[in-house]
C-alpha positions in Angstrom: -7.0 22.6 18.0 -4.0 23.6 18.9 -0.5 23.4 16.6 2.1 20.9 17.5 5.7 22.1 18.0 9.0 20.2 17.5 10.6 19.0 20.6 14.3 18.7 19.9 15.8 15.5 20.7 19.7 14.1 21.1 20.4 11.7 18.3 23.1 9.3 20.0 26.6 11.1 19.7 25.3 12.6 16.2 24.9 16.0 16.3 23.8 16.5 12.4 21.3 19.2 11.6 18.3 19.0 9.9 18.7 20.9 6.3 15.0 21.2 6.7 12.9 22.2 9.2 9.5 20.4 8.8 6.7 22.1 10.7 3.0 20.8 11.1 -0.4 22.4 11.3 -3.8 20.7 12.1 -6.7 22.0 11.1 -9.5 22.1 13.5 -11.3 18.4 14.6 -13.5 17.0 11.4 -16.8 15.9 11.4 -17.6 12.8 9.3 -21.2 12.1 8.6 -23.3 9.3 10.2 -22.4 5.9 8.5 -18.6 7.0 7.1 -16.0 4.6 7.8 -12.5 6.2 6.8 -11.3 9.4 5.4 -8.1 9.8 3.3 -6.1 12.2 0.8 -6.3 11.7 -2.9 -5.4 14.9 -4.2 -3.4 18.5 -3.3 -3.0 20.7 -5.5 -1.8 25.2 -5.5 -5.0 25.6 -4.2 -6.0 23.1 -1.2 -6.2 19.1 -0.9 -8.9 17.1 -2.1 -9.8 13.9 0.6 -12.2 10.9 0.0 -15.3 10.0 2.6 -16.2 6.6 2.1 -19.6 5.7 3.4 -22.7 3.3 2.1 -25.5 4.5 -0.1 -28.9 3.4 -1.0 -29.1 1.3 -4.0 -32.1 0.0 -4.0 -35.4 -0.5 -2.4 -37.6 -3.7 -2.1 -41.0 -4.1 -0.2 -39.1 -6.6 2.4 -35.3 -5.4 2.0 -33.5 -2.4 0.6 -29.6 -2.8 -0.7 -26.7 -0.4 -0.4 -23.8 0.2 -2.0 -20.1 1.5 -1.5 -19.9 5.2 -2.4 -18.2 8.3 -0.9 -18.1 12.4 -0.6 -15.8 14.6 -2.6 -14.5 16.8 0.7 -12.0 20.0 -0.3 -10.2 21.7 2.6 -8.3 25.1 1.8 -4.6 25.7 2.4 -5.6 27.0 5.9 -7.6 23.3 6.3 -11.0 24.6 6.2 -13.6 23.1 4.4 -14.4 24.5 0.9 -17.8 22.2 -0.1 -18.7 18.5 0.6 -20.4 16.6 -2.3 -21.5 13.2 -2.0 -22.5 12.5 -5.8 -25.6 10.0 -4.6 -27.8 11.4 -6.8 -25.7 11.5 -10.2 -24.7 7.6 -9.0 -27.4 6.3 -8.8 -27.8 2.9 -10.3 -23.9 2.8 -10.9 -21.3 1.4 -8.2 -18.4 4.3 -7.0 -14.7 2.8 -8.1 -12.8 5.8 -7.7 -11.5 9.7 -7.6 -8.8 9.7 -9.8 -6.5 12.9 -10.2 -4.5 13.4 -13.6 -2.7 16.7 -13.9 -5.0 19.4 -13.2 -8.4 17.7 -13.4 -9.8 14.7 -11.1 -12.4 12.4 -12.4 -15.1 10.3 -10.8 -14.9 6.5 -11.8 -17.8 4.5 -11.4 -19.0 1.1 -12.8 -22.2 -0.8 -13.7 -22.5 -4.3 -13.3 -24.8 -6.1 -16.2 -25.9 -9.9 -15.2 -27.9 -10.5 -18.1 -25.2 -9.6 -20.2 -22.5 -10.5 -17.4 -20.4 -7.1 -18.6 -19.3 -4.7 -16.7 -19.3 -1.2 -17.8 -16.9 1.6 -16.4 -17.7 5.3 -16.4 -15.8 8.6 -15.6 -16.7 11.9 -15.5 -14.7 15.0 -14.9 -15.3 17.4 -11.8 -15.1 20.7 -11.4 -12.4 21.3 -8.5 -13.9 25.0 -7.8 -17.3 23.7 -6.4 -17.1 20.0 -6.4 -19.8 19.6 -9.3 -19.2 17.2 -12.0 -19.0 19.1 -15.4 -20.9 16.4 -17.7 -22.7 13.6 -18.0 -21.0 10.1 -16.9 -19.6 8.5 -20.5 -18.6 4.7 -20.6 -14.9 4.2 -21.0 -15.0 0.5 -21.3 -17.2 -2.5 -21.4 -15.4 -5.5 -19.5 -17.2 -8.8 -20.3 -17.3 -12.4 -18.3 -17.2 -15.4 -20.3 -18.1 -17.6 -17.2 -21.4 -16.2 -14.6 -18.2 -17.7 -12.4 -15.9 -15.6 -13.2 -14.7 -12.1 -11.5 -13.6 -8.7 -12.9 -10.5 -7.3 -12.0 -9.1 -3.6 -13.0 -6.9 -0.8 -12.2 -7.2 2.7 -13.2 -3.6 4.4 -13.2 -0.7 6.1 -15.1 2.1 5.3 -17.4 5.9 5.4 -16.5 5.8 9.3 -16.8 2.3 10.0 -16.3 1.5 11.6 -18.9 -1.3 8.9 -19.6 -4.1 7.5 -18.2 -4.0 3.6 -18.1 -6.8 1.2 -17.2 -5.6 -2.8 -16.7 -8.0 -5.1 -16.5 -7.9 -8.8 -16.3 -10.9 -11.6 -15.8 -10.2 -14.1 -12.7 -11.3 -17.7 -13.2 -10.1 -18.6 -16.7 -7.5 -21.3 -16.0 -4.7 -19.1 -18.2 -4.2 -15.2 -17.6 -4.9 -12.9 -19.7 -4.7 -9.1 -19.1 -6.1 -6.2 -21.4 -4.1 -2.6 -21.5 -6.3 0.4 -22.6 -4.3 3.6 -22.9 -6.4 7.0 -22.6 -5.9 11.1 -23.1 -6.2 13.7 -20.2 -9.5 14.1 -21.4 -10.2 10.0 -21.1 -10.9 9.4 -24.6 -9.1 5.7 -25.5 -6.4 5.7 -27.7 -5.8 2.9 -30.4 -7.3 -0.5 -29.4 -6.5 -2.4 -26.2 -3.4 -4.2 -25.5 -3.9 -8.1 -25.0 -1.4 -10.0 -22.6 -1.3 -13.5 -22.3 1.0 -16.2 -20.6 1.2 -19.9 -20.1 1.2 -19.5 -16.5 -1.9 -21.5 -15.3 -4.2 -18.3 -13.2 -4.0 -19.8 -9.5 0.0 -20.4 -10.1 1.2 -17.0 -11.1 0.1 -13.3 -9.6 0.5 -10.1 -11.4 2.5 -7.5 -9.0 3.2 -4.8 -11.3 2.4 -3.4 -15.0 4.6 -0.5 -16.6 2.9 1.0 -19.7 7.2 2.5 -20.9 7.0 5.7 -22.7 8.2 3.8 -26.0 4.4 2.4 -25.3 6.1 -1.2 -24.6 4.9 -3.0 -21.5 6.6 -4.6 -18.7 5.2 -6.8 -16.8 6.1 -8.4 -12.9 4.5 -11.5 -12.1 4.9 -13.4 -8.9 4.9 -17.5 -10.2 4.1 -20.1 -7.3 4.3 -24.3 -7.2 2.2 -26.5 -5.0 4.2 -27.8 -2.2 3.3 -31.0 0.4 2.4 -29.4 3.5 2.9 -31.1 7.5 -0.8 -32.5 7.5 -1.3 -35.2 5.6 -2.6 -34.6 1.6 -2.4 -31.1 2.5 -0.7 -28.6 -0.3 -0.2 -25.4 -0.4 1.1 -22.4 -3.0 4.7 -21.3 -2.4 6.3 -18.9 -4.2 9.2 -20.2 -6.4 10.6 -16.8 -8.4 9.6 -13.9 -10.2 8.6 -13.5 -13.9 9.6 -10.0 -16.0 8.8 -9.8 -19.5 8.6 -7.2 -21.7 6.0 -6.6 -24.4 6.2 -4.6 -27.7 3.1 -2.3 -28.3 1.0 -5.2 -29.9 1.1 -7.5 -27.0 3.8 -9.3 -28.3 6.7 -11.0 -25.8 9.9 -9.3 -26.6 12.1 -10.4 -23.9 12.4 -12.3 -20.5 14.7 -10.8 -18.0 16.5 -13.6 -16.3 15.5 -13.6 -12.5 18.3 -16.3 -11.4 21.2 -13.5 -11.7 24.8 -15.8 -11.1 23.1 -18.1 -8.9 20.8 -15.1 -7.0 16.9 -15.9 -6.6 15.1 -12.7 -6.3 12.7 -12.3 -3.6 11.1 -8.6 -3.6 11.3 -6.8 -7.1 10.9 -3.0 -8.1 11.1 -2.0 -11.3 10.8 2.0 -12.4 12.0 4.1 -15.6 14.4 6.7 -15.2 12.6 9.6 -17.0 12.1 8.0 -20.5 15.4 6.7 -20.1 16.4 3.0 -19.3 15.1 1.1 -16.8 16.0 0.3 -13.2 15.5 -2.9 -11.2 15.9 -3.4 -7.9 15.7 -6.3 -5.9 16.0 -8.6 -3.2 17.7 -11.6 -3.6 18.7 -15.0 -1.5 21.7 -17.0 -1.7 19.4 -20.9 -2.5 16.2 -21.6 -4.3 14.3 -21.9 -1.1 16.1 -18.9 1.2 13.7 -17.4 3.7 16.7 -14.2 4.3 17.4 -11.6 2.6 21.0 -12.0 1.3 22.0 -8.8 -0.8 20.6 -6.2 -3.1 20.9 -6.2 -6.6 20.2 -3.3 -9.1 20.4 -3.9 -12.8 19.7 -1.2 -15.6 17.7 -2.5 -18.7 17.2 -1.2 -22.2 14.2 0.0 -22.9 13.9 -0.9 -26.1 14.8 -4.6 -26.1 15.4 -5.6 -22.3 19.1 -6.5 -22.2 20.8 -5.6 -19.5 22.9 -2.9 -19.4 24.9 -2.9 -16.1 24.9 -5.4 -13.1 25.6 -4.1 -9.3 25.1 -5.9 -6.1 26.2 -5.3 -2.4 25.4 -8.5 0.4 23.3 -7.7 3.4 24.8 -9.4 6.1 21.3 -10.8 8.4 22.2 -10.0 11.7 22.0 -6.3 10.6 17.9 -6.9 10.2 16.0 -6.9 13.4 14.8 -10.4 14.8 11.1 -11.1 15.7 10.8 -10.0 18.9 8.5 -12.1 19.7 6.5 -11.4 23.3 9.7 -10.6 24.9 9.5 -7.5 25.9 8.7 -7.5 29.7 9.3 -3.6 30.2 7.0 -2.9 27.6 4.2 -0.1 28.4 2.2 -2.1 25.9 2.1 -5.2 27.3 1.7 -4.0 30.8 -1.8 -2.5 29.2 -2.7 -6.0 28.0 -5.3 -8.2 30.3 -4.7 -11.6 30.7 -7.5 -12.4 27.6 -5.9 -10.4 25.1 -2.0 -11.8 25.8 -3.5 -15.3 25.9 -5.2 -14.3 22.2 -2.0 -12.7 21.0 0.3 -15.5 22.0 -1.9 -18.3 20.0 -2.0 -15.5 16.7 2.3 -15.7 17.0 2.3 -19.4 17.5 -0.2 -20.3 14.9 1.5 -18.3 12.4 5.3 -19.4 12.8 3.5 -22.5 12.6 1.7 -21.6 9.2 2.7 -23.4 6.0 4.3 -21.3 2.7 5.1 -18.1 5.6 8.2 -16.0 4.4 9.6 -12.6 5.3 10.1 -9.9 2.6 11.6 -6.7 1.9 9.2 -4.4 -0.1 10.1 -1.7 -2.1 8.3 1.7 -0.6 10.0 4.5 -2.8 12.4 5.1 -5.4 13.8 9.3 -5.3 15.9 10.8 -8.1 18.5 12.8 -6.6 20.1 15.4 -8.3 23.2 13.8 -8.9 21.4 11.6 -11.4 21.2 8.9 -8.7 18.6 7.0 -7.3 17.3 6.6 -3.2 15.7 3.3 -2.7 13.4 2.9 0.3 12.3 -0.3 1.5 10.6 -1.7 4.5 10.9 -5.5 6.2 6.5 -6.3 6.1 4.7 -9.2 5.8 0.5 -9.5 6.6 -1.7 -12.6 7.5 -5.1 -13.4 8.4 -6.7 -14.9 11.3 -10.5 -15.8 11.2 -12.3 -17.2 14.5 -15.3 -17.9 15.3 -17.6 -18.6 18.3 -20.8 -21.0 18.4 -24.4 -19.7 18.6 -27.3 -21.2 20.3 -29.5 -23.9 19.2 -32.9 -22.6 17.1 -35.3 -23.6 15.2 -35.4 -26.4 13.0 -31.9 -27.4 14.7 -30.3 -24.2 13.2 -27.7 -22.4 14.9 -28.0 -18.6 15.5 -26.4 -16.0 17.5 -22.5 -17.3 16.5 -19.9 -14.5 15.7 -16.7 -14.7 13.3 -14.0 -12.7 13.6 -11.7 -11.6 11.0 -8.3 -10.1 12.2 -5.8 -8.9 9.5 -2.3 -8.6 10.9 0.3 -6.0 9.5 3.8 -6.1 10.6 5.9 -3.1 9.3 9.8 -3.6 10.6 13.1 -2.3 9.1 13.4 0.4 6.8 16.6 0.0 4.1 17.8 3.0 2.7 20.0 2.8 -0.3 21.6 5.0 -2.5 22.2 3.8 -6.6 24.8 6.0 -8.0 24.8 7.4 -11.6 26.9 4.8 -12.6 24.7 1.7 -11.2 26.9 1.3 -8.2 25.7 0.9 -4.5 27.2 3.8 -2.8 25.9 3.8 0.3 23.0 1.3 2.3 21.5 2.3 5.9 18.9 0.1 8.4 17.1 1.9 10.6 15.5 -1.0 13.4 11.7 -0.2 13.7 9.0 -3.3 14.9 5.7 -1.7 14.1 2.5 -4.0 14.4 -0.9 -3.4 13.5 -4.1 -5.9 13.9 -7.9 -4.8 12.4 -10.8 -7.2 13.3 -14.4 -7.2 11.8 -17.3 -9.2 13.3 -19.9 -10.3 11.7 -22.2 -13.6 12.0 -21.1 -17.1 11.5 -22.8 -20.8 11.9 -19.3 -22.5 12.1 -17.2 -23.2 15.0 -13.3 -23.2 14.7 -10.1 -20.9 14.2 -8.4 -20.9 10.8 -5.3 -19.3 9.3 -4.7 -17.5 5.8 -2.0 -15.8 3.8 -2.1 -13.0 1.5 0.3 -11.1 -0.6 -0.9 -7.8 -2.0 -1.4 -7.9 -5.6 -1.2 -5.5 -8.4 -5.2 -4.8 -7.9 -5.5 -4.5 -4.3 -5.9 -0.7 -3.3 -3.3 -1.3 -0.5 -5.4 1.6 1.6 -3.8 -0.8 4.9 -2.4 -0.3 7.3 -3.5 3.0 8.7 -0.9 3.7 11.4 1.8 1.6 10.5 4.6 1.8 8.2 6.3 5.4 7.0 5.5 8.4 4.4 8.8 10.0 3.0 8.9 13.8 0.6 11.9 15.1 -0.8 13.6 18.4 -0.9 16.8 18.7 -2.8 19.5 16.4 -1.4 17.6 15.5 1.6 14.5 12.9 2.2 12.3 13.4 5.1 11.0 10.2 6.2 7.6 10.3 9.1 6.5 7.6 11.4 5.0 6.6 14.1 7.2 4.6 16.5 7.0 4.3 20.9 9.0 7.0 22.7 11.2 4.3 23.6 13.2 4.5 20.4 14.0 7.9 20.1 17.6 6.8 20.8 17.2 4.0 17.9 19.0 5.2 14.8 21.4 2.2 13.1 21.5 -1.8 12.6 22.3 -4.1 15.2 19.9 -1.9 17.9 17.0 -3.6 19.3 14.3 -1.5 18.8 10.7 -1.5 21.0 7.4 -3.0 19.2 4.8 -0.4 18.9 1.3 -1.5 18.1 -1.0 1.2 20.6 -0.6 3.8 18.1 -2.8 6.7 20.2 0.5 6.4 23.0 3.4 6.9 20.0 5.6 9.5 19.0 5.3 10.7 15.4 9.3 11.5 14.2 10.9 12.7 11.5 14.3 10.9 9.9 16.6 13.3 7.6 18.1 11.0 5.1 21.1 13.0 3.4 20.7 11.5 -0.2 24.5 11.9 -1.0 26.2 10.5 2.2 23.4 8.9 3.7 23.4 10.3 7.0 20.7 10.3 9.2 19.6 12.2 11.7 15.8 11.2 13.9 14.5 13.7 15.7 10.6 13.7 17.8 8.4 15.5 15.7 4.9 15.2 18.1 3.0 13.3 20.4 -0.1 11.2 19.0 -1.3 11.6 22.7 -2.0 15.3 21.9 -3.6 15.0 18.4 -5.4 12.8 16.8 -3.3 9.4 15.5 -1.1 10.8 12.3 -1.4 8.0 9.3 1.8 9.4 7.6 2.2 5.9 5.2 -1.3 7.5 3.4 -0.2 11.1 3.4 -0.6 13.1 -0.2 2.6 14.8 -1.1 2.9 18.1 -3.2 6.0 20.2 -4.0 7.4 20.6 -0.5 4.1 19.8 1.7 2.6 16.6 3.1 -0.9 16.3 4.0 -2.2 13.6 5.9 -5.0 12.5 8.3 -5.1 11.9 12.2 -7.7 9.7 13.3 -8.6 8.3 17.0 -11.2 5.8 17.6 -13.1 6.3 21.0 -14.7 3.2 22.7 -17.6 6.0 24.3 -17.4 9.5 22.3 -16.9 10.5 18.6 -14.0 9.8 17.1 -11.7 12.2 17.0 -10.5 13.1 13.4 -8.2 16.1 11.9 -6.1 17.0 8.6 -3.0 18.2 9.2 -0.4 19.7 6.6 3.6 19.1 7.3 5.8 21.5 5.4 9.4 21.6 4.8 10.9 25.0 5.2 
């Protein structure tokens, strides 16, 4: 496959330079093996990157059925992208359920799990691998033993790191108890537990408040971010719904005791979107999102507090208003000129239009800014990226045909999940806790996946989600942004039409983009002490296969990430590519 080149663009009247010159390389087009269904990054290191092949597995045979589970292939590629080995572990899993590759330092483990339902407990293994020929070095050892209470109930964990990874965390937490209650295991680089688990607990009732994040501190306190919600009356009749009311931080002391609350109604400011990171075992940092009432669906201002570590008061208070109109509008279907919608047949406009009207008629529906990324500059100041995105769900389904016994067969259901990516907010936190500078850039990426499968019900139905501190968040693919860092300048990569190229501050309208295999992938310089920007074309999608920058692995001053196009007739066409700064 041949290299992509930069193709130099005019940014407005700006004629900034790039401090660095990113370059890309793609490797030559991948094979995945029969029955995979995604391919992603987990790992770089000196020496190559390491990427994930999920696929199914036999589990087990039966005389009338046989089962399968989820599993995948360990796949190294070389700094040149080509393949080292390929290892699917089907043999040394068999019986047990893959969870995970997880990298920590200069090792990578294989997680994997057992599920007991005569002892309803749920057993989690790991076992290191050798990153030279992709064999594991041992035997699988159990790590933990979760246990139900309820055959009801479900398991919920989360293998990651502490504040300054130099730990190995596992958080796990049992759904369907009617309070939550959330165990903290710490481990060694060698996943041997340390001390006895951590036990949370709050008086939250479970379906009322959702865990978003969970800092193990490097004083071994705990933070934790919880999202809390009320039931509201909704338009139909008797109908209720969850709405979310405010957020929840407390910290913990290293016995699971509650030290503190943080306040989250700062001078009359409810806080919307949270982020909360340590500054390299120093204090901590929140940032957040905050409206003007109780019940605001905009996103007023910014506010970034710094905390004490060691017994949550806050230190310093900074906020800077965001006046609305700078945050691009919902489009909507508007856009007449649109090489998009000129694609569209009738069906799929008339489709698209009921999706938009059914969810701005949706009950408990709210727009929020998430926190993407958080860069220390070396000024001993802060970057903050965030991105306007919210997701629903569609499900529809189509009648079958009358069959035997009166049953219905042959119906379909259809499950669509929508992903709409818009603004990105840059921000800059000086040293001192001030705002020094804030930047939009207008983006209006959208993204829809749809699985089929069988259905005996007739109907169309609409659902919410917000992602959770155990969801893997591997969506979307082609939407949203992935940003590295070299010195004083942040290199941000996405995928946007060729129609914005000339889109590069608030208050421009900018094109939706949602036929990702017809984009541009570009490259914004963010300079992290004045904040300038400077956009520039960095390829065409229509030329390689579709970049998915928001899931690219970053190391030192190199990016790898996957390019995947789906064919209706053919293969899919797949490739790694590696983007370095230079």
């Amino acid at each position: 496959m041949k290299h992509c080149s930069f193709l130099l663009a005019c940014i407005g009247l700006s004629i900034t330079c790039f401090a660095q010159k990113p370059t890309i390389k793609w490797g030559e087009e991948f094979k995945l093996r029969k029955g995979s269904s995604d391919l992603e990054v987990i790992s770089v290191d000196k020496t190559g990157a390491y990427l994930q092949e999920s696929h199914q597995a036999l589990k087990g045979y039966f005389v009338v059925a046989a089962t399968t589970r989820e599993s995948a292939s360990l796949i190294k590629v070389d700094k040149n992208l080509n393949e080292v080995f390929r290892n699917d572990f089907n043999k040394e899993l068999r019986g047990k359920e893959f969870v995970q590759f997880f990298p920590f330092g200069d090792k990578l483990f294989l997680i994997s799990s057992d599920y007991s339902r005569r002892d309803r407990t749920e057993a989690i293994y790991a076992s290191a691998v050798n990153k030279g020929t992709g064999e594991l070095t041992g035997e699988f050892k159990e790590v933990a033993l979760l246990q139900k209470e309820e055959k009801a109930d479900d398991i919920d964990f989360k293998i990651t790191y502490n504040a300054d990874s130099t730990r190995i965390i596992l958080v796990s937490s049992i759904k369907g108890k009617e309070r939550n209650e959330y165990k903290v295991q710490e481990f060694d680089k060698n996943f041997r537990a340390i001390g006895k688990p951590v036990v949370l607990t709050n008086e939250f009732e479970a379906k009322k408040y959702q865990l978003q994040d969970l800092l193990y501190l490097s004083n071994n306190k705990i933070l934790l971010v919880g999202r809390v919600y009320e039931y509201e009356e909704g338009k139909k009749k008797k109908a209720k719904f969850l709405d979310f009311t405010n957020y929840n931080i407390r910290l913990y002391d290293e016995k699971g005791n509650q030290q503190t609350e943080i306040n989250t109604a700062v001078n009359g400011k409810w806080l919307n979107s949270t982020k909360v990171v340590q500054e390299k075992n120093k204090d901590l940092v929140l940032a957040a999102f905050y409206s003007n009432s109780k019940k605001g669906k905009t996103i007023d201002g910014l506010l970034v507090q710094r905390i004490n570590i060691n017994d949550g008061t806050i230190i310093s208070t900074s906020d800077k208003a965001i006046n609305n109109s700078l945050l691009t509008a919902d489009n909507g279907d508007d856009d007449k000129d649109d090489d998009d919608d000129k694609d569209e047949d009738k069906e799929e406009r008339k489709e698209r239009e009921r999706l938009n009207k059914l969810k701005d008629e949706g009950e408990g529906f709210s727009k929020y800014m998430q926190f993407r990324n958080i860069f220390y500059t070396p000024d001993n100041g802060l970057v903050i990226l965030a991105e306007q995105y919210h997701q629903y769900v569609t499900v529809s389904s189509t009648a079958g045909t009358p069959g035997a016994a009166g049953m219905m067969t042959g119906g379909s259901s259809t499950t669509t999940y929508h992903y709409l990516s818009g603004d990105l907010l840059m921000c800059k936190i000086n040293a001192t806790g001030d705002i020094g500078w804030l930047e939009i850039l207008p983006k209006d990426q959208r993204e829809t996946i749809s699985i089929t499968g069988p259905s005996y019900s007739m109907g169309f139905g609409l659902s919410y989600s917000y992602t959770g501190y155990f969801d893997l968040g591997g969506r979307p693919f082609y939407s949203g942004f992935g940003a590295m860092q070299s010195d004083d300048n942040i290199q941000v990569i996405f995928n946007d039409s060729p129609k914005n190229t000339g889109v590069t501050q608030a208050g421009q309208k900018a094109k939706k983009i949602y036929r990702y295999a017809k984009s541009d992938c570009y490259v914004l310089n963010i300079d992290a002490i004045s904040g300038k920007l400077a956009r520039k074309q960095f390829f065409s999608n229509t030329e390689v296969p579709t970049a998915m920058p928001r899931l690219g692995s970053i190391i030192n001053n190199e990016m790898y990430l996957i390019g995947k196009t789906d064919r209706t007739f053919g293969k899919t066409k797949l490739a790694i590519g590696k983007i370095t700064l230079k």
